[in-house]
Backbone atoms as SQL, in Angstrom:
CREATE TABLE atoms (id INTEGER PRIMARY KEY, chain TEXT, resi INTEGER, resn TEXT, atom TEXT, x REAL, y REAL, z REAL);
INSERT INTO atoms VALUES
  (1, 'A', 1, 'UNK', 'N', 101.380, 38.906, -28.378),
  (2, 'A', 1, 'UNK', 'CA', 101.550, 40.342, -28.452),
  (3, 'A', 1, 'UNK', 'C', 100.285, 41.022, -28.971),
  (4, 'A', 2, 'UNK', 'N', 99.625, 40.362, -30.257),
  (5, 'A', 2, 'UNK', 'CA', 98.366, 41.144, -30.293),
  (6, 'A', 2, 'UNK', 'C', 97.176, 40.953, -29.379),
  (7, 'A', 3, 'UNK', 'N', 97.310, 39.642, -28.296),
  (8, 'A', 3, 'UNK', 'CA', 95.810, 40.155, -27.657),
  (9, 'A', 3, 'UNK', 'C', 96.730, 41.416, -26.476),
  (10, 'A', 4, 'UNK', 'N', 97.646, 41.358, -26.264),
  (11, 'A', 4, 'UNK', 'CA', 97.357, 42.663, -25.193),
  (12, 'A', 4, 'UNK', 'C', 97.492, 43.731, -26.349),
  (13, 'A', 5, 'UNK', 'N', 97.954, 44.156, -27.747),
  (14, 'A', 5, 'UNK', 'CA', 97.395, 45.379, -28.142),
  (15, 'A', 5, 'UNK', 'C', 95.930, 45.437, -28.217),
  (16, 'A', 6, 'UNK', 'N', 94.989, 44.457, -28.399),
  (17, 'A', 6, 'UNK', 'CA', 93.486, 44.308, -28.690),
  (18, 'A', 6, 'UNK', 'C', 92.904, 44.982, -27.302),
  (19, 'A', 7, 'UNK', 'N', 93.231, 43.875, -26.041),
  (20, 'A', 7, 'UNK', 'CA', 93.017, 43.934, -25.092),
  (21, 'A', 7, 'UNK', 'C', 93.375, 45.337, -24.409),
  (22, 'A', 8, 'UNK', 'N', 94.456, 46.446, -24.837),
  (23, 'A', 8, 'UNK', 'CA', 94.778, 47.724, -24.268),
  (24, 'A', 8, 'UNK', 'C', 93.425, 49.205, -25.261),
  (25, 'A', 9, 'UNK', 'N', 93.838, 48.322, -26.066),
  (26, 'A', 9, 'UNK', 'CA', 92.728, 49.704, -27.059),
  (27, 'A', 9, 'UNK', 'C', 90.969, 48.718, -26.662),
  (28, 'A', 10, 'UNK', 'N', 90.641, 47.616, -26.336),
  (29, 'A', 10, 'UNK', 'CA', 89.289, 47.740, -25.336),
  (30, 'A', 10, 'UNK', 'C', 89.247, 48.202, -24.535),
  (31, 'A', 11, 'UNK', 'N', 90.427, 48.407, -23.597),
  (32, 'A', 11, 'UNK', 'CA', 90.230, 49.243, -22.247),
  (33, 'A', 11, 'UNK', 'C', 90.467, 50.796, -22.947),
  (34, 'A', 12, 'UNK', 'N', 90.524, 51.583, -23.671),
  (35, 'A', 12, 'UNK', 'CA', 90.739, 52.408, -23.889),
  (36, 'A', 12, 'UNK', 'C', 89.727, 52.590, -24.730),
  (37, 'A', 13, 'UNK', 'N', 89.033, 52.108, -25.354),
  (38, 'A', 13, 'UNK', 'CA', 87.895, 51.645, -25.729),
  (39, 'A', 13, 'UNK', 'C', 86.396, 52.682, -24.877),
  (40, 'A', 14, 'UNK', 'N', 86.427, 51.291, -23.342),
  (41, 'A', 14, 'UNK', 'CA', 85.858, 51.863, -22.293),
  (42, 'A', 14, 'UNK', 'C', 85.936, 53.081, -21.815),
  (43, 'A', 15, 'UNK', 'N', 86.946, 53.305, -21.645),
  (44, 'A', 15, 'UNK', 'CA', 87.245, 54.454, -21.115),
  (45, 'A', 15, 'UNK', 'C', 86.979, 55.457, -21.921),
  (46, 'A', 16, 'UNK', 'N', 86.824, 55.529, -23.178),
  (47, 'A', 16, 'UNK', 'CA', 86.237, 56.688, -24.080),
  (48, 'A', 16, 'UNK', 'C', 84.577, 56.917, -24.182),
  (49, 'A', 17, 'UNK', 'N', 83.948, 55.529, -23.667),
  (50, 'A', 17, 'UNK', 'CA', 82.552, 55.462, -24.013),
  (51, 'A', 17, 'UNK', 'C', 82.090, 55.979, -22.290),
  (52, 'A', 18, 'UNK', 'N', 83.322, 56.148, -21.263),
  (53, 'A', 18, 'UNK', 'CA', 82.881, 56.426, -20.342),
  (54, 'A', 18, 'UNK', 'C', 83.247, 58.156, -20.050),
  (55, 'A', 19, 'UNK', 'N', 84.354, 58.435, -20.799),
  (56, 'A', 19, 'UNK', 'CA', 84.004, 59.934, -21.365),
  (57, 'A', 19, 'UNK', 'C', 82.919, 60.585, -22.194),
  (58, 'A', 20, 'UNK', 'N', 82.608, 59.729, -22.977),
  (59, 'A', 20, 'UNK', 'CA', 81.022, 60.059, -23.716),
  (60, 'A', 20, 'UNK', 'C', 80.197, 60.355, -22.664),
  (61, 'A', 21, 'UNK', 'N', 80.060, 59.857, -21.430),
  (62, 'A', 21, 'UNK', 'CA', 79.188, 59.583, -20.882),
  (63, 'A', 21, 'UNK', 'C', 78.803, 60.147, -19.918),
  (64, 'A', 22, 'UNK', 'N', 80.125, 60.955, -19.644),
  (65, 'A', 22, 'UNK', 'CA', 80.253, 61.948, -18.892),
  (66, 'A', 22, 'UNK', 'C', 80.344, 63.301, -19.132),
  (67, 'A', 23, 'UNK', 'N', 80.867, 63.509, -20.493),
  (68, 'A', 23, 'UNK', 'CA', 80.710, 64.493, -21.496),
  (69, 'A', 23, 'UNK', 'C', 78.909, 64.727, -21.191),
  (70, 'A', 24, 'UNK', 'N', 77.976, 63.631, -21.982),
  (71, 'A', 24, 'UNK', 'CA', 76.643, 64.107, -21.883),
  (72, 'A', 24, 'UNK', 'C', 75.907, 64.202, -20.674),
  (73, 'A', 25, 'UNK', 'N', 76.270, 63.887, -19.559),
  (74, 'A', 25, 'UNK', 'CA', 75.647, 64.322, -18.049),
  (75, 'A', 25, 'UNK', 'C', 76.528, 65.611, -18.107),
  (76, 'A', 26, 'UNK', 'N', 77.323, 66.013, -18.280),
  (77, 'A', 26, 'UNK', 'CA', 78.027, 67.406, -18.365),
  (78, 'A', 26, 'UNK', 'C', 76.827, 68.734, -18.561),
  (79, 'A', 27, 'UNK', 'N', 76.675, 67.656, -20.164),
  (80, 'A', 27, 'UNK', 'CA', 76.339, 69.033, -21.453),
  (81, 'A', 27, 'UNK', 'C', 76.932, 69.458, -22.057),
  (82, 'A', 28, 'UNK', 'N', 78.011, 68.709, -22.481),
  (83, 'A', 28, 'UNK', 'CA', 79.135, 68.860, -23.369),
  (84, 'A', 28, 'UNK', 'C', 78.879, 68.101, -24.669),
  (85, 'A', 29, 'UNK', 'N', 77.971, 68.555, -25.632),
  (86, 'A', 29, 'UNK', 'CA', 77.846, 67.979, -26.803),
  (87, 'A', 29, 'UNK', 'C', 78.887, 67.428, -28.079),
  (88, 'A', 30, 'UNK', 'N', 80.059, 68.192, -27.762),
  (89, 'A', 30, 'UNK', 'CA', 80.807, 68.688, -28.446),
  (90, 'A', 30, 'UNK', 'C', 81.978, 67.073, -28.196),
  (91, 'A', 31, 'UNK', 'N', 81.874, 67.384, -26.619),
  (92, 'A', 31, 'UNK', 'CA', 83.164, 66.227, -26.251),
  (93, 'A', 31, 'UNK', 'C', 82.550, 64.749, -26.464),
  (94, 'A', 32, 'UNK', 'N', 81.232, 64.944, -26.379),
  (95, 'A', 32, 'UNK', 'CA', 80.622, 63.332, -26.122),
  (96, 'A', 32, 'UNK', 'C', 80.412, 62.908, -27.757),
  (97, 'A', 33, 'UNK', 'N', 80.583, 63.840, -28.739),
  (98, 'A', 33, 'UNK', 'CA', 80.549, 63.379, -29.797),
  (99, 'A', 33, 'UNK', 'C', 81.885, 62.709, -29.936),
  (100, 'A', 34, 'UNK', 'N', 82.961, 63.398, -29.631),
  (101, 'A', 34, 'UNK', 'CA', 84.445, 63.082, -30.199),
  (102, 'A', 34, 'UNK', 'C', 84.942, 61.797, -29.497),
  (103, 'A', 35, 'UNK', 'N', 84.422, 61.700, -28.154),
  (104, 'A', 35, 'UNK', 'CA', 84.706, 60.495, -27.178),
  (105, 'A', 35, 'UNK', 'C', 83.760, 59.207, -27.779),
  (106, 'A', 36, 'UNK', 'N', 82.402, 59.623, -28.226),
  (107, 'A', 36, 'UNK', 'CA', 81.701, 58.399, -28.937),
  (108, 'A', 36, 'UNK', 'C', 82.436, 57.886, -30.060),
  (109, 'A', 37, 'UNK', 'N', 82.888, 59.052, -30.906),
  (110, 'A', 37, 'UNK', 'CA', 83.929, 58.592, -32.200),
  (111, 'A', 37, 'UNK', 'C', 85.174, 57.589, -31.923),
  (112, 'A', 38, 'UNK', 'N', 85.557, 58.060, -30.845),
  (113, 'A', 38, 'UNK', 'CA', 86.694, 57.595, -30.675),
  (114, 'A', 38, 'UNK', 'C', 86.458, 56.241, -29.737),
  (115, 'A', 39, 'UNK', 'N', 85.704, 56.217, -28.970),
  (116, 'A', 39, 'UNK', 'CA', 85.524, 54.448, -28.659),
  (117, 'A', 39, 'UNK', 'C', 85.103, 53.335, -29.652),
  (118, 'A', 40, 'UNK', 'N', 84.368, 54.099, -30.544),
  (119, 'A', 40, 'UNK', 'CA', 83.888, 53.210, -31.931),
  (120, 'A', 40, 'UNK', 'C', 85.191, 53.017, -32.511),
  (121, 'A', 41, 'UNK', 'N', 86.080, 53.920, -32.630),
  (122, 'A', 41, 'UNK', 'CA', 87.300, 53.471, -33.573),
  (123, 'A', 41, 'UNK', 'C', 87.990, 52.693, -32.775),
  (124, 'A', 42, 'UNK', 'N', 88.169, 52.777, -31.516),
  (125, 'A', 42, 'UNK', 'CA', 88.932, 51.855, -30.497),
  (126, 'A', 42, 'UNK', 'C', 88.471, 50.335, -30.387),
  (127, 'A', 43, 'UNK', 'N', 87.420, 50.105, -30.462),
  (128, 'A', 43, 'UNK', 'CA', 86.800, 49.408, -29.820),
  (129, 'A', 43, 'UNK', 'C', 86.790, 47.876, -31.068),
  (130, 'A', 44, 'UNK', 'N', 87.346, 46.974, -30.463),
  (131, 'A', 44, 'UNK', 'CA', 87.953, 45.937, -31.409),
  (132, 'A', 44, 'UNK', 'C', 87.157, 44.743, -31.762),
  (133, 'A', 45, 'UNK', 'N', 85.498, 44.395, -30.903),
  (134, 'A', 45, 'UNK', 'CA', 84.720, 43.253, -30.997),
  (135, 'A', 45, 'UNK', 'C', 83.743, 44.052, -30.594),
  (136, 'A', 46, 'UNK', 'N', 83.127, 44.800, -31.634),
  (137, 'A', 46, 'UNK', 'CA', 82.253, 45.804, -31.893),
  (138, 'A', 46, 'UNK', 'C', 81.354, 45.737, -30.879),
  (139, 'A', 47, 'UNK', 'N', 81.561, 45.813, -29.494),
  (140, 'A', 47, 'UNK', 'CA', 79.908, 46.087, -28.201),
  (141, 'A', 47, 'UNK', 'C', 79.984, 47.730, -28.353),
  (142, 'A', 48, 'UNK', 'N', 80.868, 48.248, -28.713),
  (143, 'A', 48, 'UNK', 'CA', 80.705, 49.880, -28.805),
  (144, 'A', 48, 'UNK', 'C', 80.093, 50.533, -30.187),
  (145, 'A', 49, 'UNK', 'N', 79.410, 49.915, -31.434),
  (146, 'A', 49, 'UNK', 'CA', 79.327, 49.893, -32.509),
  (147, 'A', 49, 'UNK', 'C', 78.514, 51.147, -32.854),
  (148, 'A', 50, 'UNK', 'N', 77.079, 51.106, -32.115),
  (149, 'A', 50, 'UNK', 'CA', 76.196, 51.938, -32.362),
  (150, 'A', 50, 'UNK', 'C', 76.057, 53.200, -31.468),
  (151, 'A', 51, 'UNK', 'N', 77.137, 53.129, -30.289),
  (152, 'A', 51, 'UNK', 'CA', 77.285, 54.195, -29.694),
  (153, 'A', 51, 'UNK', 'C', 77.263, 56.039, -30.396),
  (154, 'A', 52, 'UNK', 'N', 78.329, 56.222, -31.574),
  (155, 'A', 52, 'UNK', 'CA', 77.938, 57.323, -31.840),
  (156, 'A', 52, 'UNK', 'C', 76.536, 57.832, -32.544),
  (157, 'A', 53, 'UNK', 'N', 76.054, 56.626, -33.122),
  (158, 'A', 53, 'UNK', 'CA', 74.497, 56.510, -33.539),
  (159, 'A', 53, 'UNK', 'C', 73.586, 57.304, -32.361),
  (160, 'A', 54, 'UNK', 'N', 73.873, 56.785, -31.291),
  (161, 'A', 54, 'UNK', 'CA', 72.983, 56.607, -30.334),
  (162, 'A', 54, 'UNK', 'C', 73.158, 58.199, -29.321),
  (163, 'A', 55, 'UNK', 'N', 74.450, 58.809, -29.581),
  (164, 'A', 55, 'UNK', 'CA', 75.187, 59.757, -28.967),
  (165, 'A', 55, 'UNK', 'C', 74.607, 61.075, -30.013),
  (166, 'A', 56, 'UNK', 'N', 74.575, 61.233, -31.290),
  (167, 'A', 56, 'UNK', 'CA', 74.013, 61.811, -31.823),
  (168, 'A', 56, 'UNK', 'C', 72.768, 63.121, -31.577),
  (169, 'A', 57, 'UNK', 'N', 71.580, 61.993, -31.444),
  (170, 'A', 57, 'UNK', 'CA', 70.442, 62.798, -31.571),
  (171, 'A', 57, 'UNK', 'C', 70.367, 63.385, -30.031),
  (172, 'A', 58, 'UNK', 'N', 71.119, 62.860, -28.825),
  (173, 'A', 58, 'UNK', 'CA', 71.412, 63.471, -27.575),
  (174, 'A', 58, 'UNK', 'C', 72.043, 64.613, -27.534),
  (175, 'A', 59, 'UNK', 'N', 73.162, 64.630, -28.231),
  (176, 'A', 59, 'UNK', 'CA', 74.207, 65.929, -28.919),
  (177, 'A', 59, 'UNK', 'C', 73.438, 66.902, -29.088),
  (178, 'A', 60, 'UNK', 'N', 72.727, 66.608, -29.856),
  (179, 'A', 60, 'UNK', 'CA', 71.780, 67.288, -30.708),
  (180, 'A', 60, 'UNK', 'C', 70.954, 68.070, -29.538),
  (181, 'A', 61, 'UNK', 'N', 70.398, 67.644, -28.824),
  (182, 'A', 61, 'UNK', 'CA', 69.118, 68.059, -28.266),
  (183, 'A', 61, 'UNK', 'C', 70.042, 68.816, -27.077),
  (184, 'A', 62, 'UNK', 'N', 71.530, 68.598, -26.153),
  (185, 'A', 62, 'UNK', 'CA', 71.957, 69.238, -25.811),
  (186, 'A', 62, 'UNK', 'C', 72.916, 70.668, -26.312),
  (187, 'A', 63, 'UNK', 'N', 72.618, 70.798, -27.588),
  (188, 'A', 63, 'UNK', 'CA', 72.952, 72.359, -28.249),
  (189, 'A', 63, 'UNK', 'C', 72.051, 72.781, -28.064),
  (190, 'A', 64, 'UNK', 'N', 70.968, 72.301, -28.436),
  (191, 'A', 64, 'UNK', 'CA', 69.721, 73.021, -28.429),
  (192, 'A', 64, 'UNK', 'C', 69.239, 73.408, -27.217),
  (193, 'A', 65, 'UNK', 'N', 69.998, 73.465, -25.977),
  (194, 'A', 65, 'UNK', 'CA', 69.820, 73.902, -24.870),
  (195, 'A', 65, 'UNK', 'C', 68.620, 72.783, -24.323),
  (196, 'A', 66, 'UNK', 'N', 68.460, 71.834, -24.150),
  (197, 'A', 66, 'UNK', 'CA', 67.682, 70.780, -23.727),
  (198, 'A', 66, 'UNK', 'C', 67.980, 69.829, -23.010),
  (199, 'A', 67, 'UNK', 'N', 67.944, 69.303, -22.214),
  (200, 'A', 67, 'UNK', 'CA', 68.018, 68.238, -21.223),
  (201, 'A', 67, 'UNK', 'C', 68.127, 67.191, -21.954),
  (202, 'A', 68, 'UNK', 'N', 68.548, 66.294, -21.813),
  (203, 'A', 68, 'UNK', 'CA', 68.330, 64.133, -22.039),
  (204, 'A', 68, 'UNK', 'C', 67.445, 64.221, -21.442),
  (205, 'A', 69, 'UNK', 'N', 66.373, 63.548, -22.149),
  (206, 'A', 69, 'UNK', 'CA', 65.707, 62.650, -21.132),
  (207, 'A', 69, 'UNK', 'C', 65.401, 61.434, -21.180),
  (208, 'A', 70, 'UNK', 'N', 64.414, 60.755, -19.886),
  (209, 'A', 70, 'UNK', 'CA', 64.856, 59.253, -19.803),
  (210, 'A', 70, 'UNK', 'C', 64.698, 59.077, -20.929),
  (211, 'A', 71, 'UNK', 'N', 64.087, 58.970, -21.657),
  (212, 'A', 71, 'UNK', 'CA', 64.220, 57.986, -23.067),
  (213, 'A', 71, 'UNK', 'C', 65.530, 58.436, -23.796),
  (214, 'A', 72, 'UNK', 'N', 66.343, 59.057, -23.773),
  (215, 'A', 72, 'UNK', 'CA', 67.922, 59.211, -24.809),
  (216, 'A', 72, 'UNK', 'C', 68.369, 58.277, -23.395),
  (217, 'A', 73, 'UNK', 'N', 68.453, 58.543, -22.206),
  (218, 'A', 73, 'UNK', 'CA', 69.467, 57.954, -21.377),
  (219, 'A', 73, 'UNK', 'C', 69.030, 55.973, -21.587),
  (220, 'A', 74, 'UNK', 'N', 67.816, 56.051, -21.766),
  (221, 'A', 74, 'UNK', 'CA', 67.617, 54.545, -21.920),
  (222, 'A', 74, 'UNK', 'C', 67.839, 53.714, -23.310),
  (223, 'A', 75, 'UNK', 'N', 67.706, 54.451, -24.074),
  (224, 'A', 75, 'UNK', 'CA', 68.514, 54.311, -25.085),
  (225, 'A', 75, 'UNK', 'C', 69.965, 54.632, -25.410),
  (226, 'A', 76, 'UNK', 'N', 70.414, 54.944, -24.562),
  (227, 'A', 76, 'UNK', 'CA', 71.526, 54.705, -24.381),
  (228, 'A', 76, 'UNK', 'C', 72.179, 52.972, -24.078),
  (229, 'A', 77, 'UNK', 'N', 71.224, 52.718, -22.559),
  (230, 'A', 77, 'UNK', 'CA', 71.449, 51.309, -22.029),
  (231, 'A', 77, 'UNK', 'C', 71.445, 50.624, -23.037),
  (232, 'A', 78, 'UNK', 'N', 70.508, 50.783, -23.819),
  (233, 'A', 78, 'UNK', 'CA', 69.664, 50.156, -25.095),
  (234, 'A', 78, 'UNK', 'C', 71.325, 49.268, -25.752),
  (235, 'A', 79, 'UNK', 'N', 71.731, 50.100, -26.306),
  (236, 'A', 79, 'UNK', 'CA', 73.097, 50.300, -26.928),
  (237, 'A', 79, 'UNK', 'C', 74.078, 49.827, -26.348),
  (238, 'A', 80, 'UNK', 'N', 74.599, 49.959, -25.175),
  (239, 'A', 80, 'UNK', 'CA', 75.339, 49.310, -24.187),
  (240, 'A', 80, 'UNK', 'C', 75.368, 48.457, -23.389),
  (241, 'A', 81, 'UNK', 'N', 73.768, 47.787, -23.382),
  (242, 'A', 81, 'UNK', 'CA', 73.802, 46.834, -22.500),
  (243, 'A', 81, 'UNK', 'C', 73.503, 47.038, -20.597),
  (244, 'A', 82, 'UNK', 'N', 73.540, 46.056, -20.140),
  (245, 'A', 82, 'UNK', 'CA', 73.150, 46.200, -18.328),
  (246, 'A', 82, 'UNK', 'C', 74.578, 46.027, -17.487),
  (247, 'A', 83, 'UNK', 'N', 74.466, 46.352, -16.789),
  (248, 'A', 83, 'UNK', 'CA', 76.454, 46.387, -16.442),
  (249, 'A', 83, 'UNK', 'C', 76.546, 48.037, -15.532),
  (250, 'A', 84, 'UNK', 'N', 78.014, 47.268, -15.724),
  (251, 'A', 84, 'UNK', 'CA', 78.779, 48.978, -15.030),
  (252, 'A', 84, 'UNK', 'C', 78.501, 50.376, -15.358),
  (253, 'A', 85, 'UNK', 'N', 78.491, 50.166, -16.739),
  (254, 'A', 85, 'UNK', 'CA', 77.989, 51.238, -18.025),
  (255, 'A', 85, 'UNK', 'C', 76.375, 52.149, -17.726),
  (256, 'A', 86, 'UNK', 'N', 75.660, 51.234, -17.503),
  (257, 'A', 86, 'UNK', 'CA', 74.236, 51.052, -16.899),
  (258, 'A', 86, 'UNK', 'C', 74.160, 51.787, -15.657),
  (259, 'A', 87, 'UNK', 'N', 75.041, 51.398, -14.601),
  (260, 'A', 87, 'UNK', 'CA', 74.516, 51.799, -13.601),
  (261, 'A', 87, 'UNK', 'C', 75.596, 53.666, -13.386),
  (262, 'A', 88, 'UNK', 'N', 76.214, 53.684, -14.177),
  (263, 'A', 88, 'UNK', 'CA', 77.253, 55.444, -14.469),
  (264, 'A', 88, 'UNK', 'C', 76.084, 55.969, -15.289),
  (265, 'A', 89, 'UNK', 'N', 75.327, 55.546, -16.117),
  (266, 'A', 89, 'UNK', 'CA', 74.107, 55.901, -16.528),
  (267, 'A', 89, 'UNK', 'C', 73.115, 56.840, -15.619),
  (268, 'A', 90, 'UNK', 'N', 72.978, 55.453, -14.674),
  (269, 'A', 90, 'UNK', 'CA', 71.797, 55.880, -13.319),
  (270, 'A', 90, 'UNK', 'C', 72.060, 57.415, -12.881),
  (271, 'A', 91, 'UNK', 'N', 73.577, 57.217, -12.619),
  (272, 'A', 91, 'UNK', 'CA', 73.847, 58.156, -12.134),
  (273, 'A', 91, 'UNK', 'C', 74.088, 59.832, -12.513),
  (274, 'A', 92, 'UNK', 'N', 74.483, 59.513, -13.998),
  (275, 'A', 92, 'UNK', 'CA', 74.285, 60.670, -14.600),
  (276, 'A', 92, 'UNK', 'C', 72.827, 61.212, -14.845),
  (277, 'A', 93, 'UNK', 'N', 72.215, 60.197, -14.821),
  (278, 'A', 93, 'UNK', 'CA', 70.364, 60.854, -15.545),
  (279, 'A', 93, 'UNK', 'C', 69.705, 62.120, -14.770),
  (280, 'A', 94, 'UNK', 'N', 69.940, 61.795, -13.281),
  (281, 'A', 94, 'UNK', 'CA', 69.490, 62.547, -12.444),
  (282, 'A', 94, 'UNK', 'C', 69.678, 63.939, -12.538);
């Protein structure tokens, strides 16, 4: 019974770090903070650990009416690794 609760809040997990992620290709500083918070609290074998770290100074620079650029989006990967994650990345940077 506890690996599928583990196993339901990692997928829910994902799915919050993939609202982050979409929040900041948005420009939604606001949501990609609360979605980074909330995959870190979800997230049960810490690969999501440094995400709101990393979500932060991006936040930041999108109040300030500013673009990401490649270097927040690659530091992003940085943080997350090469994968699925990586390539929703690609796609948001543009």
């Amino acid at each position: 019974m506890h690996e599928l609760f583990y196993g339901q809040r990692q997928r829910q997990a994902l799915t919050a770090v993939e609202q982050t992620l979409r929040a900041l290709g948005g420009g939604n500083a606001a949501k990609a903070r609360k979605a980074a918070a909330q995959a870190v609290d979800l997230d049960q074998i810490g690969i999501y650990s440094g995400l709101d770290t990393a979500v932060a100074p991006l936040a930041d620079r999108l109040e300030r009416g500013e673009a990401i650029d490649d270097a927040g989006w690659d530091g992003l990967v940085a943080v997350l690794g090469v994968g699925p994650l990586s390539g929703l990345i690609d796609e948001l940077r543009g």
